[in-house]
N, C-alpha and C positions, 0 to 999 in steps of 0.2 A: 404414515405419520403426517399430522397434519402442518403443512408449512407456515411459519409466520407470515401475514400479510405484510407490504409495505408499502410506501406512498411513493409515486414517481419523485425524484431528483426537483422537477419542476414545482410540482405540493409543497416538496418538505424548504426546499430554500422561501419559495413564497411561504409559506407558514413561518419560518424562520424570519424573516424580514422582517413580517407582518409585527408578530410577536415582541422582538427587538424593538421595533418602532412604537407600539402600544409602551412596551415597558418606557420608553423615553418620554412618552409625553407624558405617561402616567408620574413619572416624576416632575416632569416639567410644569404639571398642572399643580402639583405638590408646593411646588417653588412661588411656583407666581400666587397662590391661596396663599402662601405662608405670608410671604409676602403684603400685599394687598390687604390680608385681613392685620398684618401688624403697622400697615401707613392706616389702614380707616379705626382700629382702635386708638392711635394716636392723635386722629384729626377729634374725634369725639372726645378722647380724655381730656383735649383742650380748649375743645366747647365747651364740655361740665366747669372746667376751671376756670376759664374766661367768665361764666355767668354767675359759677361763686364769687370772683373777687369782685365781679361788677357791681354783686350784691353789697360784699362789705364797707364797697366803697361808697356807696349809699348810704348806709348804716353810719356812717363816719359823718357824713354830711346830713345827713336826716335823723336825729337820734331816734324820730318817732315815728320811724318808718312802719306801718302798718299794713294790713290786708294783702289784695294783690298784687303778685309779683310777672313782669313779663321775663319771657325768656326764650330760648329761641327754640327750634321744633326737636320734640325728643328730649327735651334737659326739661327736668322735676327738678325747681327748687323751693326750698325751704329756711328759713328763718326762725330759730328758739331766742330767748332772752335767757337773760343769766338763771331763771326758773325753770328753765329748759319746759319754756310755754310754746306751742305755735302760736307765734305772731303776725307773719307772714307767708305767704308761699303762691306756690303755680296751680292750679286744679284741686286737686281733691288733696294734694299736698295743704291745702289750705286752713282743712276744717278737721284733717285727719290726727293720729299720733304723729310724734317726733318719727320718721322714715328711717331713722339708725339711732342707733347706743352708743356707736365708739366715737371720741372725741379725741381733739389730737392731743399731745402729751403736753405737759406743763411747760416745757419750751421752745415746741415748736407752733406753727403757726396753723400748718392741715397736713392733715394724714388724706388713705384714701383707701378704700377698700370694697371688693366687689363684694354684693351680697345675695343671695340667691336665695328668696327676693325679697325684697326691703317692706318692709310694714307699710300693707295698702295697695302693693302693687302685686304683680305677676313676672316669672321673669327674671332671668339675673340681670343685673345695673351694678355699672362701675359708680362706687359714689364717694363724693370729694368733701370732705371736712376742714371749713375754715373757721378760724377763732379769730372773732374780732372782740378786740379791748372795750370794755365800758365802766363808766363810775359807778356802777351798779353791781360788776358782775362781769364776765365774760359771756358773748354772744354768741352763736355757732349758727352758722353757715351751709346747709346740706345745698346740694347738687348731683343728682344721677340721670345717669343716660346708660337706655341700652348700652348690653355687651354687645360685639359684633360676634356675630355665629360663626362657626368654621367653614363655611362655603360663602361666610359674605353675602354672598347674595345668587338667588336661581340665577338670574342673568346670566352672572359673571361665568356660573360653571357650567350652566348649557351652552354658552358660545364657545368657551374651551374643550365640552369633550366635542361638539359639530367638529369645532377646530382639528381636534386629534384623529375622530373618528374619516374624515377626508383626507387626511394625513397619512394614517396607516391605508384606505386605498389605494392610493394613488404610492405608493411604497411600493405595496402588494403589487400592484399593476405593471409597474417598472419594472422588479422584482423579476416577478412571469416573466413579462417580455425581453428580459437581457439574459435569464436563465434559457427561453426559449430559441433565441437567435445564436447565446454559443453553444447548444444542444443540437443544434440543425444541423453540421456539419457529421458530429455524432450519430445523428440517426439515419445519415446518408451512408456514412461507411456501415451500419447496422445492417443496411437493405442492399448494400452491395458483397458483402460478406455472406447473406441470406441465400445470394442470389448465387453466390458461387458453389461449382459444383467441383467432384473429381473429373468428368469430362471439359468442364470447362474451367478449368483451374488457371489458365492463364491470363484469366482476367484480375486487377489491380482495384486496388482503394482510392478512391480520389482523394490528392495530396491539398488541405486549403490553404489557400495561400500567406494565409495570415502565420507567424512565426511562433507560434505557442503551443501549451501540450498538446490540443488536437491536431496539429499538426505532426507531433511528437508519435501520436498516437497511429496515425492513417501511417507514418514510415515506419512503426513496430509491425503493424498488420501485413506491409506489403513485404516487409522482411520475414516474416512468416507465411507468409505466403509465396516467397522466394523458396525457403527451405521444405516445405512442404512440396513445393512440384519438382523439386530435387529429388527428394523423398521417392516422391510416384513416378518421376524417370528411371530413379534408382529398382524400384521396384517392378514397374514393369519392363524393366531389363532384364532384372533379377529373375522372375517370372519365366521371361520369354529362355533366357538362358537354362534355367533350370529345368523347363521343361524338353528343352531339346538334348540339354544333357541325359536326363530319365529317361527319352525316346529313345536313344541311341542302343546301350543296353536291351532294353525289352524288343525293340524289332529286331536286333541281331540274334535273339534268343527265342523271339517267336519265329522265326524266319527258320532258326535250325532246326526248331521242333516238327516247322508244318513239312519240310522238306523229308524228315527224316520220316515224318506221318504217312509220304506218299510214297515212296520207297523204303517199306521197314526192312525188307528181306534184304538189300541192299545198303544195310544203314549200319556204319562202325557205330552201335548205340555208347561203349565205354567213350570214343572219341566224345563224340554228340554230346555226353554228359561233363565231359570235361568243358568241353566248349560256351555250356552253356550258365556250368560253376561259375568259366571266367565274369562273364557280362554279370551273375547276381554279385560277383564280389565287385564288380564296378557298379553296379547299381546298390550295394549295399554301401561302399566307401561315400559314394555320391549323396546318399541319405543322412549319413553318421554325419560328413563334413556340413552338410543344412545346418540338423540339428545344432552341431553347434555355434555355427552362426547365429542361431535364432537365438541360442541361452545366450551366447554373447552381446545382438542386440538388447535382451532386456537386461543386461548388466547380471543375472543370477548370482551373485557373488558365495562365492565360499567363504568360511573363516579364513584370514589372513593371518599372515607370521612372518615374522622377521625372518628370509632367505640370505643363505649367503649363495650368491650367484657365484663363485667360483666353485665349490664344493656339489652344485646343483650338476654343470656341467661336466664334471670330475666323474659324476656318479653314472651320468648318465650316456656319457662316451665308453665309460667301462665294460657298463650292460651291457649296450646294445652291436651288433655285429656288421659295420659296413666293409663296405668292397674296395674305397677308395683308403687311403691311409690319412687318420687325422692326427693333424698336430697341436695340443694346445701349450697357449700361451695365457697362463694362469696369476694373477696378482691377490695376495691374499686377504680379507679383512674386506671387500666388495659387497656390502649388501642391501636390498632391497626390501619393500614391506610389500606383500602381493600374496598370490594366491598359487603356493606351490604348484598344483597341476597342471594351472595353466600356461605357465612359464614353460614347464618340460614340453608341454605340447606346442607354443611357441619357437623352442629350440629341436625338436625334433622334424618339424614343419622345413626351419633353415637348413639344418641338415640335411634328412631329404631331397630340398632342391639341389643343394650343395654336391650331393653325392649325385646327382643324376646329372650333371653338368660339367663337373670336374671330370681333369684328365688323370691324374693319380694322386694328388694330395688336397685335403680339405685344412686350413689354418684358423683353429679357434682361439679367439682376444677376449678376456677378462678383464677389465682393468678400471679405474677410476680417473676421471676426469674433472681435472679443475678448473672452473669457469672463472676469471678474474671478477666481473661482472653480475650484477644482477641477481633476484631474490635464491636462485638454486648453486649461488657459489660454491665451489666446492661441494659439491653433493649429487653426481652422475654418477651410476654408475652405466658403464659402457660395455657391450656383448660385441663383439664383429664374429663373422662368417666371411671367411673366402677362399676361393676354388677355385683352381689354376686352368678354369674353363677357359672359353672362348668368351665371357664375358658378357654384359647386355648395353644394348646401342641408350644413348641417354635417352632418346625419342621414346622410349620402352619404358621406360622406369619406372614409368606412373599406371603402365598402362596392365604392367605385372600385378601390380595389386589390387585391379578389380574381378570378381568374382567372375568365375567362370574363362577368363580370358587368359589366353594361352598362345605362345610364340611358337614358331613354325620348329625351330629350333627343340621346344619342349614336346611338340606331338611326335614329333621322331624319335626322340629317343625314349619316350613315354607314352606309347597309345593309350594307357588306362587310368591316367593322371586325370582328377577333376577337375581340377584350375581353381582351387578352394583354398589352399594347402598356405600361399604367400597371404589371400586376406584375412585366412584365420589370424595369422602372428602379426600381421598390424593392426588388428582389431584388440588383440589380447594385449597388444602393448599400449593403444589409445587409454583402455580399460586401467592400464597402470600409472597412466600421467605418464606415459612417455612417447616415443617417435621410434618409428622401424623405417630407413629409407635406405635406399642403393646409392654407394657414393662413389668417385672415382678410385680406381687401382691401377697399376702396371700391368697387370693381370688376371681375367677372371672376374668372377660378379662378386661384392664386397656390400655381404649387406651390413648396416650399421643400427641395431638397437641400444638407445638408451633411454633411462629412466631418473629420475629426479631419486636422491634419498635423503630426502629435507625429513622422511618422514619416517626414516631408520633410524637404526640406536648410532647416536652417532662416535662412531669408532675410528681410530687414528688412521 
């Protein structure tokens, strides 16, 4: 598929600038023509007028004004008699027809009207019509003078677009170079981001010092870049751990085979194959609990449904067959929105440790909790486990629910345990918007799941 092309950040603002600033002068020059050409038609409409009444006022004092008339550059004028003769006039106004037809009205004095173009000329001309009084007759008056064009004059609009056209460069240039100076920093964390690897992942963005988004941005990076070599300590622990868990089984299994290889005649084989059942079913538990870590890091989610966590519990203390005697403590109307199976595999995970640690009773709590406070008021629901064991030191706590890790405590009384089992069910509870942690008891290890049910049917 072919990708749309696009301009770097620094083109398109400069473009944009550019553009922005053409469009302003373009009005601007708009303004100032509009302008300009309505003060120089006004200067001319008042030349033509000035040299009509000059006229009439001649006329008034000369009755027998004749021939040529002067006037000043650009103004045609002209003189009819009550015969509407030419009598008078400027150039070729002189010898020519009357230059207009329209006369002013019976009581006013002059009209004025442009005409494109006046008889004998080329050209539209603004032209001024005065009526001067005679015992004869009324006399009339012409006077025209160029229109002013709409650019006025070449001059004026060649100095304006120079003017505009050095205006949107140097825009443009500015533009560039403040887009390019707060780009720099960006394109330093670009090539130091490039430059990092997973071997060398402990390298950092440089923070600029100035207090704005790229600055915002170099502390997102390095925040991610925090959580990402989390991530690959996590994993190459994960790894290192996994693989010596996997080791463990298979040598003890290769170990019994090659022995029993070199003395077969010698070799209880039924033993041998028991023995070597044990280690696949520890290397088989060891693989299932990965696996679902793995679905659970990518989230795989199931269809969800409204649980009632005490009824879950109820059902699944019933089925299943432990050594230690459990007790629960059940509250009715507890429920959560999540993903049935993995709940039971979350409580089955508690149990399990519960029952390997306890000394003869295991106490399960159902219950709801009311939060005075804050957006999940009222809307826990709360699971406990606990076992009238020996308990786990607080130093511990945290350290039970990493993968594969296991207390001196748990390998004794469980050689075949994977160390899976505690971060499946807080991973399953994270998965739920909720917290799975060890809290204090009188007694024995007390673990504490809860979950928010803001997003349950809300039931009394």
């Amino acid at each position: 598929m072919n990708r749309r092309r696009t301009w770097s950040i620094r083109v398109r603002m400069t473009v944009i600038a550019g553009t922005v600033t053409a469009l302003i002068c373009v009005v601007l020059i708009v303004l100032i023509v509009v302008g300009v050409r309505g003060e120089a038609g006004d200067y001319k409409r008042s030349k033509a007028t000035a040299a009509a009444a000059r006229v009439a006022y001649q006329v008034r004092r000369e009755p027998a004004l004749k021939g040529g008339l002067s006037a000043p550059d650009d103004v045609v004028l002209q003189l009819l008699d009550s015969r509407h003769r030419v009598i008078a006039g400027t150039g070729k106004a002189l010898s020519g027809l009357p230059i207009a037809r329209f006369r002013p009205r019976e009581r006013d004095i002059y009209s004025t009207k442009v005409l494109c173009p006046p008889r004998g000329f080329s050209g539209c001309m603004w032209v001024v019509s005065i009526r001067v009084y005679q015992p004869d007759g009324d006399w009339i008056v012409y006077a025209a003078i160029p229109t002013v064009p709409w650019y006025v004059n070449p001059s004026l609009i060649m100095f304006l677009v120079c003017v505009s056209l050095l205006a949107v460069l140097l825009v443009s240039l500015r533009a560039w170079g403040t887009v390019d100076q707060t780009l720099a920093p960006v394109d330093a964390i670009r090539l130091e981001l490039a430059e990092i690897t997973a071997s060398e992942s402990g390298r950092r963005v440089t923070v600029p010092e100035n207090r704005d988004e790229i600055r915002l941005l170099a502390e997102a990076a390095n925040a991610t870049l925090d959580r990402l070599d989390s991530a690959l300590a996590r994993q190459r622990s994960f790894t290192s751990d996994a693989s010596h868990d996997l080791r463990s089984p298979i040598a003890a299994a290769r170990a019994m085979i090659e022995e029993a290889l070199l003395y077969p005649d010698q070799t209880d084989w039924p033993k041998t194959g028991r023995a070597v059942l044990q280690s696949l079913e520890r290397l088989q538990a060891i693989v299932t609990d990965l696996l679902q870590l793995a679905r659970l890091d990518a989230a795989a989610w199931q269809d969800t449904e409204l649980i009632d966590l005490g009824a879950l519990v109820t059902i699944e203390v019933a089925r299943s067959d432990r050594t230690k005697r459990i007790v629960p403590h059940i509250q009715e109307g507890v429920t959560v929105l999540g993903d049935r199976l993995r709940l039971v595999r979350l409580l089955t995970n508690l149990l399990d440790n519960a029952e390997r640690h306890a000394e003869s009773q295991i106490d399960i709590t159902v219950r709801r909790e009311d939060s005075p406070t804050g957006p999940a008021a009222g809307s826990v629901a709360v699971l406990e486990v606990l076992d009238d064991g020996a308990g786990i030191a607080e130093k511990d706590r945290d350290l039970v629910f990493q993968r594969f890790a296991r207390l001196e405590a748990s390998k004794s009384r469980d050689p075949a345990g994977t160390g899976l089992g505690l971060p499946i069910a807080r991973e399953i509870a994270r998965l739920h918007g909720g917290t799975l942690t060890i809290e204090d008891s009188p007694k024995g290890a007390r673990f504490v799941l809860r979950i928010p049910r803001n997003r349950a049917a809300q039931n009394p």
